[in-house]
N, C-alpha and C positions, 0 to 999 in steps of 0.2 A: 574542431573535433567534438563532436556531440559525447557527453557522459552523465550518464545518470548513476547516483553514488547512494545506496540507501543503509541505513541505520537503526539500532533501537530495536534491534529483534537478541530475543535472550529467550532464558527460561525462567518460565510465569508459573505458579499454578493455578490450577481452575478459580475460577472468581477473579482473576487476578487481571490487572489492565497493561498496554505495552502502548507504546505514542512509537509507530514507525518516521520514519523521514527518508526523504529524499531531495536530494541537491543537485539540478540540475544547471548544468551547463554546454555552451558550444551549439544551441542555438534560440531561436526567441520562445522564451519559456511563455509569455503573454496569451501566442499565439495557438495555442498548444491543445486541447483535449490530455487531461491525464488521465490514465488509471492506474490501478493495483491488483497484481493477479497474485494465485499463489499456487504452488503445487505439491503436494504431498507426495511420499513415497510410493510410486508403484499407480499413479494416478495421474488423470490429464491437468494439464496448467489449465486455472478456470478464473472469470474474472469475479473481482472482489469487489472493486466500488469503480466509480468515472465520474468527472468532476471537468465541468466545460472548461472552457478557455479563460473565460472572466470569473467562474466558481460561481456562478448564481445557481446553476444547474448541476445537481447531483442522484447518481444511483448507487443503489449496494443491490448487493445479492441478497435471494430471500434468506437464505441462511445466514447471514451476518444484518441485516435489517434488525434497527432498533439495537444492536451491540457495538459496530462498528460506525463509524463519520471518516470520510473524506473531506480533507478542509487542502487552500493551498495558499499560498502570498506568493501573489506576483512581482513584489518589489523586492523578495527575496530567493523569488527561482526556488522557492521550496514547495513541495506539496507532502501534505501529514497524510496518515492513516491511525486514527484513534480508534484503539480496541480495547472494551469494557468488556466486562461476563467472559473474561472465554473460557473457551472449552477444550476438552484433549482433542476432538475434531477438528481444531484451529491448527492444529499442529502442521507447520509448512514451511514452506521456503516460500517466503512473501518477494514479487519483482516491483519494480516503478517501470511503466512505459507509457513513452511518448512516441503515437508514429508509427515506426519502424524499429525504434530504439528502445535497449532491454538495458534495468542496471544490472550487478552481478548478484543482486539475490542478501536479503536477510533471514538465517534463523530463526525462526518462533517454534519454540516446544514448550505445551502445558502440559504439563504435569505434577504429580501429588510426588 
């Protein structure tokens, strides 16, 4: 059974940094393309960084470019989302997906 479990979303305020995680298991994480979407209130789920199968290859959004990194370990079926500078526009429900496959979503709200 495929689950993706993600972590490390709270409340930040602006300037402030957050390290997401996501712990996947139930199928070959190696194999995989990840990404990171996120959605806010009242807004479409949009994607946030992708990070290849081996992690040599990475993209972010123009809007997190330069604030945000995708990193992942393969020896540990994890993949991060490191977020520097943020901002109240950060504010979302961050997912991990693989595939077809959605975790159940972490909290991040900035705020003063």
């Amino acid at each position: 059974q495929v689950q993706l479990v993600e972590s490390g979303g709270g409340l930040v305020q602006p300037g402030g940094s957050l390290r997401l995680s996501c712990a996947a298991s139930g199928f070959t994480f190696s194999s995989y393309a990840m990404r990171w979407y996120r959605q806010a209130p009242g807004k479409e789920r949009e994607l946030v960084a992708r990070i290849s199968s081996g992690g040599s290859t990475t993209n972010h959004a123009d809007s997190v470019k330069g604030r945000f990194t995708i990193s992942r370990d393969n020896a540990k079926n994890m993949v991060y989302l490191q977020m520097n500078s943020l901002k109240p526009e950060d504010t979302a429900v961050y997912y991990c997906n693989a595939h077809i496959y959605w975790g159940q979503g972490t909290q991040v709200t900035v705020s003063s």
